[in-house]
C-alpha positions as CSV (number, residue, x, y, z in Angstrom):
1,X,83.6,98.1,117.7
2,X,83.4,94.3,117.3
3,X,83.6,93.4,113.3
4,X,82.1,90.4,112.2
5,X,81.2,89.2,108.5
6,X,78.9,86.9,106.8
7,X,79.3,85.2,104.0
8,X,76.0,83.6,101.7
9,X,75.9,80.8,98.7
10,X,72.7,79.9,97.0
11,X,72.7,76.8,95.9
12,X,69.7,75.1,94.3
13,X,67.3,77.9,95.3
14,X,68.9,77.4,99.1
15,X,70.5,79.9,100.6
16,X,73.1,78.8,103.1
17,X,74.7,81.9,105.6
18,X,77.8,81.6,107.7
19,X,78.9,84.7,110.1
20,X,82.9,84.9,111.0
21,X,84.6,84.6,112.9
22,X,83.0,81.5,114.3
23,X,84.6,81.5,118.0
24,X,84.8,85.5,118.7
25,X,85.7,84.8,122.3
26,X,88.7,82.7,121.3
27,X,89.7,84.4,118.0
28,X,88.4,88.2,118.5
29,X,86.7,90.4,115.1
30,X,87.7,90.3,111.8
31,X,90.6,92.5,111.1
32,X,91.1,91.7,107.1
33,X,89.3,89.7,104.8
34,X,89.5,88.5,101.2
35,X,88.3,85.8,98.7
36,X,89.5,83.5,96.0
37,X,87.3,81.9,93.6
38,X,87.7,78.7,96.0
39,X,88.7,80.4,99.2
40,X,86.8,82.7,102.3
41,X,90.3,83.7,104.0
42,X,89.6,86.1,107.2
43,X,92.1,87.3,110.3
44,X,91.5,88.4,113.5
45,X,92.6,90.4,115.9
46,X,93.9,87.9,118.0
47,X,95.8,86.6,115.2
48,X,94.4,84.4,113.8
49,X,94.5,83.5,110.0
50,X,91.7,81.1,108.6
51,X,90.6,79.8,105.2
52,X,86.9,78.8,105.0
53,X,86.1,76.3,101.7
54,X,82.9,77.6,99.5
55,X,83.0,74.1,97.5
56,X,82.9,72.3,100.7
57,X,81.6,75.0,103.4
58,X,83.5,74.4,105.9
59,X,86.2,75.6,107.4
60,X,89.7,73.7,106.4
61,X,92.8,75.5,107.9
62,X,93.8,78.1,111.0
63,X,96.8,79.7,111.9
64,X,98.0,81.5,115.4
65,X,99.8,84.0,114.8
66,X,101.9,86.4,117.3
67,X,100.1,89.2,116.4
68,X,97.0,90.8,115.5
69,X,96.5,90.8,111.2
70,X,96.3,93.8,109.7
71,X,96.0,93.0,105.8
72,X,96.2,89.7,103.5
73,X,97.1,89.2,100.1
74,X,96.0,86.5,98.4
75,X,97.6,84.5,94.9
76,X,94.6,83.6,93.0
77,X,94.4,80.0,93.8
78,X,94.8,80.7,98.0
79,X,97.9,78.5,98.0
80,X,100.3,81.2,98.8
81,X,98.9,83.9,101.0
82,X,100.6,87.0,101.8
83,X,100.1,88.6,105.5
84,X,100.6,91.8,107.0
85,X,100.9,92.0,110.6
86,X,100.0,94.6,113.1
87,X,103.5,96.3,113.9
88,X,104.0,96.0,109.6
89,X,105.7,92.6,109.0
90,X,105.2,90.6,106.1
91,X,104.9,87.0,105.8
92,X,104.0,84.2,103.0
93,X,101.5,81.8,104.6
94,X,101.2,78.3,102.7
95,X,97.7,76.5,104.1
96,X,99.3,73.5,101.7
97,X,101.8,72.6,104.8
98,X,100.6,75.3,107.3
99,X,103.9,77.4,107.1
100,X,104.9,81.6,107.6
101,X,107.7,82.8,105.8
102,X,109.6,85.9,106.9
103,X,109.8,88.7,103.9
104,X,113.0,89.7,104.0
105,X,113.3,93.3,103.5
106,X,109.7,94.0,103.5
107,X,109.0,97.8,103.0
108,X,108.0,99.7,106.2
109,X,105.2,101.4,104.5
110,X,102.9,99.0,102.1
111,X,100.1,99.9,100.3
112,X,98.9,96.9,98.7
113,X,100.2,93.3,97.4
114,X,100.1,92.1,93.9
115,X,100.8,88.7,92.9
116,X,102.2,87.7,89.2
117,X,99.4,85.8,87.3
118,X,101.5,84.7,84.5
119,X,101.5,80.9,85.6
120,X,105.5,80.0,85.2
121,X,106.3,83.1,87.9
122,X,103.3,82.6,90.3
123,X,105.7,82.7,92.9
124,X,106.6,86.5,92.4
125,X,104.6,89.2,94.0
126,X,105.2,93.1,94.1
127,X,104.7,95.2,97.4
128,X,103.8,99.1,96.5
129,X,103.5,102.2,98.3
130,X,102.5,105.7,96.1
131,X,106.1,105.7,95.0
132,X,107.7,102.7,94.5
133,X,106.8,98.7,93.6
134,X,109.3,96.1,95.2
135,X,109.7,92.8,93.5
136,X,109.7,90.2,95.7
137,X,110.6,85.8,94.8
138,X,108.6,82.6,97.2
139,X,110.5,80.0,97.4
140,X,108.7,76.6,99.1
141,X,110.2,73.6,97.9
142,X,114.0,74.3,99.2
143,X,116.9,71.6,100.6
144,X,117.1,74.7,103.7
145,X,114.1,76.1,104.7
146,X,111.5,78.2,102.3
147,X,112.6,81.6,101.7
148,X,110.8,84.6,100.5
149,X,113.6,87.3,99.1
150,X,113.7,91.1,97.8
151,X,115.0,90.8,94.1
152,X,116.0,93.6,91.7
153,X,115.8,97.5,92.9
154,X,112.9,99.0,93.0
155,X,110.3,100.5,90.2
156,X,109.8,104.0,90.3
157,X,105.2,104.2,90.0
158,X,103.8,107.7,88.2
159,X,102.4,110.1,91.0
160,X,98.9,109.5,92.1
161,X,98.8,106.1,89.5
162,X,97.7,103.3,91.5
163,X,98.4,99.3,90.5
164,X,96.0,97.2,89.7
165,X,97.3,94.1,87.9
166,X,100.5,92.4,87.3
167,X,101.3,90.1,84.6
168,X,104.4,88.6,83.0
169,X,106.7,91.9,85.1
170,X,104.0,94.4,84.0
171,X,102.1,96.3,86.1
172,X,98.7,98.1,84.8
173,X,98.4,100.9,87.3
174,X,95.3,103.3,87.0
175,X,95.7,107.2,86.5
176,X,94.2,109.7,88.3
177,X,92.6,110.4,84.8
178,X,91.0,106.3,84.6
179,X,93.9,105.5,82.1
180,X,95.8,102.8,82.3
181,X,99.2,103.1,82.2
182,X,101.6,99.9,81.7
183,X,104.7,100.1,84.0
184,X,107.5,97.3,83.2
185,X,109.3,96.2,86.0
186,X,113.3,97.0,86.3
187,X,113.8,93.2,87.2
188,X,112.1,92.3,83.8
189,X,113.7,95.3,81.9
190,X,117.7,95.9,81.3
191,X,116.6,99.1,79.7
192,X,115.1,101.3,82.6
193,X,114.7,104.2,80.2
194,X,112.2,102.1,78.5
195,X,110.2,100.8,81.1
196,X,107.1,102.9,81.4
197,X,104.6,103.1,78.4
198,X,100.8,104.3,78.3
199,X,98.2,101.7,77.0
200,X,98.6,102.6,73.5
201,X,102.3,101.0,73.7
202,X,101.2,98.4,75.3
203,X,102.8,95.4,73.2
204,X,106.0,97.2,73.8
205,X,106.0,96.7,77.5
206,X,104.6,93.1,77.1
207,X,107.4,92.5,74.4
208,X,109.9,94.2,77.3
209,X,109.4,91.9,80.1
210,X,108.8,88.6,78.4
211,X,112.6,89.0,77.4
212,X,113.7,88.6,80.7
213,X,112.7,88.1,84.1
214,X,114.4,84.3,84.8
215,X,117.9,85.7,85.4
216,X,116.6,87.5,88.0
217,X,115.9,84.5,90.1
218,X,118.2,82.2,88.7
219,X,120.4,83.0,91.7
220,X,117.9,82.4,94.1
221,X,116.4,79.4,93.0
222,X,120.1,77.5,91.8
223,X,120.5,78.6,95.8
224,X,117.9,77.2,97.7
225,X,116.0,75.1,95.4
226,X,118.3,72.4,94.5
227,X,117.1,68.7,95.8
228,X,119.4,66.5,97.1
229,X,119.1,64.3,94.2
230,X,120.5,67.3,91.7
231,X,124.1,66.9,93.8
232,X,124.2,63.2,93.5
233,X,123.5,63.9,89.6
234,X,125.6,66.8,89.8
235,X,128.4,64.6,91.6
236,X,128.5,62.0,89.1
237,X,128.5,64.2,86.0
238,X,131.6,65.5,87.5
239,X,133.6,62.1,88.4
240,X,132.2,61.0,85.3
241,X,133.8,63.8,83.4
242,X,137.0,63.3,85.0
């Protein structure tokens, strides 16, 4: 059956409606939905990926893609987007210059998508199923093309705990009980023994990953992320020296 979905704002006792997607012969029903505090971002069947204003209702971007959507996975501020597909390939869609990015190495089995919310690592995410959370580094702004690269190994989750939030390389998951339970990731851990701690440790985890998560994706970054002007500089340090 045909899915469609409508989205209201009331605005000085006004109530405006809109009902996606907005061409259904050309763009098919809505296959996955979600929403930023900015951003109505839908797919469709047919591939398509779209992201609707609510400041400016209207719609401000689309994307064809190959294949029917199956999931998105929004970072907070909708500038870096996270799609599944329908035969379970991942992506990193930017609506800033209208780009998909390959995941390298994205799991064959995904349950859900979290994105880092502590602001200097916005660009890592985590892909989960019920056993394991893969940590995962975006790189846009590259001298070779953007990248978007599996870092670390992966982080064992507690049976039946599911995540919830990420923040600074820990991840609150939820116990089957309603308890939270802070998992640190191994990428922001050197001690792996010491990575898991229930909510009443919680400053221990925190304290954990804030020590170190940069080496992780020092790598990466000194890799692809160099400008051209950082060889010039780099150059002349060198002649310089000599």
């Amino acid at each position: 059956m045909p899915v469609f979905v409508g989205v209201s704002a009331l605005e000085d006792d006004v109530s405006n409606s809109k009902l996606f997607p907005e061409n259904s012969q050309t763009e098919g029903h809505v296959t996955a939905i979600a929403l930023t505090p900015h951003f109505f971002i839908y797919a469709t069947s047919k591939g398509s990926v779209n992201f609707f204003s609510l400041d400016d209702w209207c719609s401000i971007t689309h994307y064809q893609h190959s294949k029917p959507i199956r999931r998105l996975f929004p970072e907070i501020t909708g500038t870096r987007l996270a799609v599944v597909d329908d035969i379970n390939q991942g992506f990193i869609y930017s609506p800033i210059d209208d780009s998909l990015v390959p995941i390298e190495e994205f799991p064959s089995k995904v349950d859900g998508i979290l994105w880092e919310n502590y602001e200097p690592d916005k660009h890592i995410f985590v892909a989960f199923d019920g056993k394991h959370l893969n940590t995962f580094t975006y790189v846009r702004d590259s001298i070779y093309d953007a990248s978007c690269r599996k870092v670390g190994s992966p982080t064992q989750i507690y049976d039946g705990h599911r995540p919830v939030m990420l923040h600074n390389g820990v991840v609150s998951c939820q116990s089957p009980a309603g308890k939270l339970v802070n998992i640190v990731l191994t990428t922001h851990s050197n001690n792996n023994n010491n990575a898991h701690s229930d909510g009443s440790n919680a400053n221990s985890a925190d304290d954990q990953a804030s020590q170190s998560f940069h080496w992780v994706t020092q790598l990466v970054e000194d890799s692809v992320a160099l400008r051209p002007q950082d060889y010039i500089n780099r150059s002349s340090n060198i002649k310089r020296s000599s």
